[in-house]
VOGU-3710 file (C-alpha; in Angstrom, 3 decimals, decimal comma):
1> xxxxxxxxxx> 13,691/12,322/-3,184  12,881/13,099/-7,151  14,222/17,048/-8,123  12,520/16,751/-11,507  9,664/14,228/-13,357  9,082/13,480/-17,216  6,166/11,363/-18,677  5,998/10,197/-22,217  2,631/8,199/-23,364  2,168/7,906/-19,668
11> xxxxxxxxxx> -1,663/7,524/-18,459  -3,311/11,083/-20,224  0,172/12,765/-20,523  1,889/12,971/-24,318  4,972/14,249/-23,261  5,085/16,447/-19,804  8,004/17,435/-17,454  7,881/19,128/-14,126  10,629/20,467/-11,545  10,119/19,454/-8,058
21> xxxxxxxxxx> 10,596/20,509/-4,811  12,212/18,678/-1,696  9,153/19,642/0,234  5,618/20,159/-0,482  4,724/19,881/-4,432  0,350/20,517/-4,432  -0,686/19,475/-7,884  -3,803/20,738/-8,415  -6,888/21,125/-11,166  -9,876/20,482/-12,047
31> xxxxxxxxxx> -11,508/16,580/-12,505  -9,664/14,463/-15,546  -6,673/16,782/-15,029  -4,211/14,011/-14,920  -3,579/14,434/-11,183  -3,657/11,213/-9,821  -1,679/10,080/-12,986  1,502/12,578/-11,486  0,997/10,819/-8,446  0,648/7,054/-9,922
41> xxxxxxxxxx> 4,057/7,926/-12,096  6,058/8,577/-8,901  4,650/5,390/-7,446  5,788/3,241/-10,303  8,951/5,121/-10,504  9,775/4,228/-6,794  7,978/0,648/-6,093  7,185/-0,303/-9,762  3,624/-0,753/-9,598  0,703/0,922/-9,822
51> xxxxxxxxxx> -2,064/1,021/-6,961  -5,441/0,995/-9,240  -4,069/-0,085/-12,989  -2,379/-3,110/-14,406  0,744/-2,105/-16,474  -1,087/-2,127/-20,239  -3,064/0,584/-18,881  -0,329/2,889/-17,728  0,193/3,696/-21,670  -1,438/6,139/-23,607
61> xxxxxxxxxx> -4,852/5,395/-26,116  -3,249/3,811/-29,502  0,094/3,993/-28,283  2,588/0,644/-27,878  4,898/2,680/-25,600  5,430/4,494/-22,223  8,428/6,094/-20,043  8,788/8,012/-16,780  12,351/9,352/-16,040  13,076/11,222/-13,316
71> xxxxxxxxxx> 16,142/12,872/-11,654  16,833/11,986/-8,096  18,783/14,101/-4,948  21,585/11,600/-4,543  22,354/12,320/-8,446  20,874/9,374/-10,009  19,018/8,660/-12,889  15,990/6,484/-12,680  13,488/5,347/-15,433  10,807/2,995/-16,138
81> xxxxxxxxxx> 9,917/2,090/-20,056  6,650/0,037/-20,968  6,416/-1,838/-24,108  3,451/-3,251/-25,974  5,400/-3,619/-29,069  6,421/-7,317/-29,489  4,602/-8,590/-25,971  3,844/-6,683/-22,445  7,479/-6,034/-20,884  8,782/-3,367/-18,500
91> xxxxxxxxxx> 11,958/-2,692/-17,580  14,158/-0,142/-15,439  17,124/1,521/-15,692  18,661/3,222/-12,735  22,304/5,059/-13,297  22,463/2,969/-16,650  21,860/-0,089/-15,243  18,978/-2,429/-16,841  16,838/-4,295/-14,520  13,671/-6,508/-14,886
101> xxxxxxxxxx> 12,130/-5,947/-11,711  12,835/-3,534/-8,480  14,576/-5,421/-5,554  13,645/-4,724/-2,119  16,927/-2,654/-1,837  16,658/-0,361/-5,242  12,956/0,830/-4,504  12,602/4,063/-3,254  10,322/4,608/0,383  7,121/5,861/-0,589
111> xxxxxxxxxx> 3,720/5,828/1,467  0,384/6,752/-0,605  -2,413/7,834/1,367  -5,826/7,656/-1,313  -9,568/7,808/-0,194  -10,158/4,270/-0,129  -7,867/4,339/2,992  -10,553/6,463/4,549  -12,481/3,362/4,871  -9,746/1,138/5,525
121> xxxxxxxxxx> -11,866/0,729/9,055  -15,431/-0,203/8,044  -14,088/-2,063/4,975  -13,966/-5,240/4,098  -11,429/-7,450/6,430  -9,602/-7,937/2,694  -8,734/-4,169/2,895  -6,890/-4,741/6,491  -4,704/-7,640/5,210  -3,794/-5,710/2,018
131> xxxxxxxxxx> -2,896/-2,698/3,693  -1,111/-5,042/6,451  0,839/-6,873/3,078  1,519/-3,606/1,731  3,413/-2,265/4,073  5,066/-5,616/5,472  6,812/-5,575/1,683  8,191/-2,287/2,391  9,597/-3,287/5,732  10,608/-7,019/4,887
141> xxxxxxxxxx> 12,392/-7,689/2,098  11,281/-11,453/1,437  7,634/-10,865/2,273  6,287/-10,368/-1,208  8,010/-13,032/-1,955  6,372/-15,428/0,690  2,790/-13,745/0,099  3,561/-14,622/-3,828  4,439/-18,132/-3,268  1,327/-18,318/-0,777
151> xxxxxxxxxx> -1,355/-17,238/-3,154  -0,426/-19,778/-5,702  -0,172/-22,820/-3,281  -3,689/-21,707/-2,471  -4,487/-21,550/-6,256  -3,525/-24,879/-6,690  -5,432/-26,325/-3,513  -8,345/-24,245/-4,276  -8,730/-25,885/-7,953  -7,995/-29,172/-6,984
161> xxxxxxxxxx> -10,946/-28,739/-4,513  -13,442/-27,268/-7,943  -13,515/-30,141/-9,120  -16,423/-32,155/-9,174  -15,317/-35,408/-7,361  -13,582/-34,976/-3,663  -9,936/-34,986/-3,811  -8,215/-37,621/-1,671  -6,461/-36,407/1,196  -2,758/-37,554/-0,843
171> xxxxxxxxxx> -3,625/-35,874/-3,832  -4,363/-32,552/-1,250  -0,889/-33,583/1,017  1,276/-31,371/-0,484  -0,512/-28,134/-1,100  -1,371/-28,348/2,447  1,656/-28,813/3,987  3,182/-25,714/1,792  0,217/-24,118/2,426  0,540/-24,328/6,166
181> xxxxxxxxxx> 4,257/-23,727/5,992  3,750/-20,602/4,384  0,479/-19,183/6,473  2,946/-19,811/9,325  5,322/-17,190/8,267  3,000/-14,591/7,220  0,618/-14,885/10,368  3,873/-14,238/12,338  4,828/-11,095/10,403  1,428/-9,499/10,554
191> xxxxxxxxxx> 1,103/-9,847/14,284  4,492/-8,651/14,514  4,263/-5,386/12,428  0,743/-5,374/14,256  2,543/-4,877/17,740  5,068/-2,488/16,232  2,068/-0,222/14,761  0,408/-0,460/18,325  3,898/1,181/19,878  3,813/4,216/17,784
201> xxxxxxxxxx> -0,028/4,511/17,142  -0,996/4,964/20,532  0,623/8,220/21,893  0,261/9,589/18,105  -3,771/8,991/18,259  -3,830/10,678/21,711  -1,874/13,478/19,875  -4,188/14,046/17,718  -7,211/13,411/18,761  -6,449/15,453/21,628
211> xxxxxxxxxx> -8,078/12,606/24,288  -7,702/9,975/26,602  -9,024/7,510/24,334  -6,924/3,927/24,214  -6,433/3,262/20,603  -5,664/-0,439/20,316  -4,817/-2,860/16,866  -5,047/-6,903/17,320  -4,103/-9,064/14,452  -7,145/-11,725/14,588
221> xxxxxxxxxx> -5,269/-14,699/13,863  -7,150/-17,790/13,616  -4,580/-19,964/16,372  -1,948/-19,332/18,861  1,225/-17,766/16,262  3,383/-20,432/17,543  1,384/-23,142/16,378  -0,605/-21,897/13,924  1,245/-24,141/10,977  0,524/-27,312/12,971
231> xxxxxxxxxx> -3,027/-26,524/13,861  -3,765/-25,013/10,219  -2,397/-28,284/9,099  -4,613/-30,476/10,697  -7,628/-28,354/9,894  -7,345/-28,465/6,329  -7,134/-31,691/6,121  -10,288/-32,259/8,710  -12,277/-30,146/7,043  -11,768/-31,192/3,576
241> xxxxxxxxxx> -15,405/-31,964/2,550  -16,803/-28,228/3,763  -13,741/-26,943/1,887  -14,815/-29,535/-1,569  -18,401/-28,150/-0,953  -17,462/-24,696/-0,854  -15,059/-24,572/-3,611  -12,376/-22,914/-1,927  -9,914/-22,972/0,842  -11,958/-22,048/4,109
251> xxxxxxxxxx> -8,961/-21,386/7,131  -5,784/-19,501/6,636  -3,907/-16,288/6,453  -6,812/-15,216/3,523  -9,356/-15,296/5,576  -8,110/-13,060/9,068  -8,506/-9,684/9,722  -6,743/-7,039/12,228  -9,264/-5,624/14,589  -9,148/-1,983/16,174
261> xxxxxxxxxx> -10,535/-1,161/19,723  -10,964/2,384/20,941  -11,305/1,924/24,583  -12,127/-1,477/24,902  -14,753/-1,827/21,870  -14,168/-2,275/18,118  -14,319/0,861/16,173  -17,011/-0,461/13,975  -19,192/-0,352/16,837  -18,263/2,946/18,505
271> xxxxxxxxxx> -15,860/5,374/16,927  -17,487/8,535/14,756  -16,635/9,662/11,688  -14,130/11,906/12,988  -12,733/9,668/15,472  -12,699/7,308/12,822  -10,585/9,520/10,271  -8,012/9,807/12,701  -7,785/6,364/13,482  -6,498/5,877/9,654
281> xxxxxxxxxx> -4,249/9,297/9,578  -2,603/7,655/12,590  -2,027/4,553/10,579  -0,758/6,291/8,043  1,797/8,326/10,098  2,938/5,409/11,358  3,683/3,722/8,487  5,855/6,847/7,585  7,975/6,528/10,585  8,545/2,446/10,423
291> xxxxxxxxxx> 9,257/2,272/6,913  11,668/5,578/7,636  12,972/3,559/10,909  13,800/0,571/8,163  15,015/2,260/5,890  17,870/3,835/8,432  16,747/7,340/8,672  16,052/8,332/4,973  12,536/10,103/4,573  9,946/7,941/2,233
301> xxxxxxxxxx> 7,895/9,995/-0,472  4,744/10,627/1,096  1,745/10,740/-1,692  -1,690/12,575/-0,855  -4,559/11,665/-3,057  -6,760/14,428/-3,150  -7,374/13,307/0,702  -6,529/16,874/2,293  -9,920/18,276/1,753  -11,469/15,037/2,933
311> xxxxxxxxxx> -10,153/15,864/6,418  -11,529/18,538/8,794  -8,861/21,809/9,957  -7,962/20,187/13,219  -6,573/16,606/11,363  -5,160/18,698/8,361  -3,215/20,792/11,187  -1,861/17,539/12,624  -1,048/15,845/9,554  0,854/19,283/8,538
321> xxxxxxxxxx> 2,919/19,148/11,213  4,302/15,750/10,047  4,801/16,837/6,511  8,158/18,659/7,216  10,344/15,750/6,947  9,020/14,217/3,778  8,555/15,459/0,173  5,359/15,193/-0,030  2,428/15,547/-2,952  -0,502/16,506/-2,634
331> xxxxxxxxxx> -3,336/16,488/-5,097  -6,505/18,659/-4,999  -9,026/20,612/-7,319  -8,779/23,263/-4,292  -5,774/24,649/-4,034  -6,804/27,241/-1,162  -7,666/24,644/0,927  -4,129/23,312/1,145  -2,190/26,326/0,621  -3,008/28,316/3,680
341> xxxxxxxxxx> -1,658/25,726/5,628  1,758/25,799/3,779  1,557/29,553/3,085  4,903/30,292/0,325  6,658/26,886/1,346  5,158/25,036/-1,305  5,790/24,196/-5,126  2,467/24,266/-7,084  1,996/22,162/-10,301  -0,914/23,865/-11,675
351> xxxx> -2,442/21,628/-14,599  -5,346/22,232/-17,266  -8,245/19,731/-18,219  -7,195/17,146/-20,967
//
């Protein structure tokens, strides 16, 4: 939980500090405000990454340097300094301590909900497994690690198989037996966090969709999960000239999807709008509460990117209700629409057009 926030050459911000409350902080103004750049600071701050930016864009026009420091409850200090001066290179210092990158176990819990997530349903399946990686990192902490080491084994393969004359089968051995041996252990911990979404999402959607209506998630694997290394293994290398023709790996982890059935059928097929909406507040909820369940009780930031308005009263009541817990921020270029539901229990960070 951050009490306080200061950005230097950080996205459109010179130099700007803001005190913060333990509960609801609604940033709001009008477009090109610098908004979403609040919100992207505290992202980077807690996870080290951006969602939409590589890091040489975080930095101000014509400048060679950034920094974000912020204060946090438990008394530390946290920063993050960018540096364009000799060659990219970020680093972080928390309670005077220099580090390179943000472990698994010095990253503070944060869930972002942003309005691509509002079409994290009729999407492409690419948007399922990212959100399904996403959140597996927060709750594992060797997955990004595996899902790194996966990617470029499936570089590798995938080049080998550019080129114009058809690999042989030994030159292909070893990519795809890491290959397989990785897919293995990522198909496994998407259908597991799949199951565990499933267990909380289901009473939650009833909640607050106030219906009967069976809300179910399925991670689509491509085989059975306790075989699925063996059988991926003997498919890439049976299917070697499609995957030569093509130019790229055809079976795998890359290439599933989670499904979602509302009584029975997928919600492509049948769910509204609204129905819809709540399918993905749901999922959002319930990453709060497993990455708060992993993380032993303490509360994740919760980051709301000018996503409030985009929901109608009766889902903006319901996420409300779960916003007590959390610090939460919220960004909008309506502030009435979010204050009435939080009355005086709110901090507002009211900015100006750049």
């Amino acid at each position: 939980m951050l009490t306080d926030l200061r950005l230097q050459n950080f996205r459109s911000y010179l130099d700007g500090s803001f005190e913060l409350d333990s509960g609801v902080n609604i940033i709001v103004g009008p477009n090109a405000s610098g908004k979403t750049n609040l919100l992207e600071a505290v992202l980077v701050l807690s996870r080290g990454t951006s969602y939409r930016a590589k890091d040489s864009d975080l930095i101000y026009f014509n400048k060679n340097w950034s920094r974000i420091d912020c204060d946090l409850v438990s008394g530390g200090h946290r920063t993050v300094k960018l540096n364009l001066e000799t060659r990219p290179e970020k680093t972080y210092e928390i309670n005077d301590k220099v580090f390179k990158r943000l472990t698994h176990s010095n990253r503070v819990p944060v869930v972002l909900f942003e309005p691509n997530h509002l079409q994290l349903l009729s999407g492409s399946p690419e948007r399922r497994r990212d959100y399904l990686d996403e959140l597996l990192e927060q709750l594992t902490p060797d997955y990004s690690g595996v899902s790194r080491r996966y990617r470029r084994t499936l570089a590798q393969r995938n080049a080998l198989l550019k080129q114009n004359k058809t690999p042989s089968q030994n030159q292909l051995f070893p990519w795809n037996i890491r290959l397989s041996e990785l897919a293995g252990q990522i198909v496994r911990a998407r259908s597991d966090v799949v199951s565990r979404i499933n267990t909380e999402s289901a009473p939650l959607y009833k909640s607050i969709s106030n219906s009967k209506s069976e809300l179910r998630f399925t991670y689509n694997a491509m085989w059975p999960i306790e075989s699925y290394q063996s059988h991926l293994l003997k498919k890439l290398e049976s299917n070697l000239e499609n995957d030569h023709m093509r130019g790229f790996t055809l079976f795998g982890p890359h290439r599933e999807d989670m499904l979602t059935e509302l009584n029975g059928h997928t919600s492509q097929e049948v769910a509204s709008r609204g129905e819809s909406r709540s399918i993905v507040l749901v999922l959002k909820l319930t990453e709060l509460k497993l990455v708060q369940d992993f993380r032993q009780g303490e509360s994740p930031i919760l980051l709301l990117d000018d996503v409030f308005s985009e929901l109608d009263g009766k889902r903006r009541h319901a996420l409300t209700d779960y916003l007590s817990n959390y610090q939460t921020f919220i960004t909008t270029t309506d502030a009435d629409i979010v204050l009435k539901h939080f009355a005086n229990k709110c901090n507002l960070i009211a900015l100006g057009k750049d």
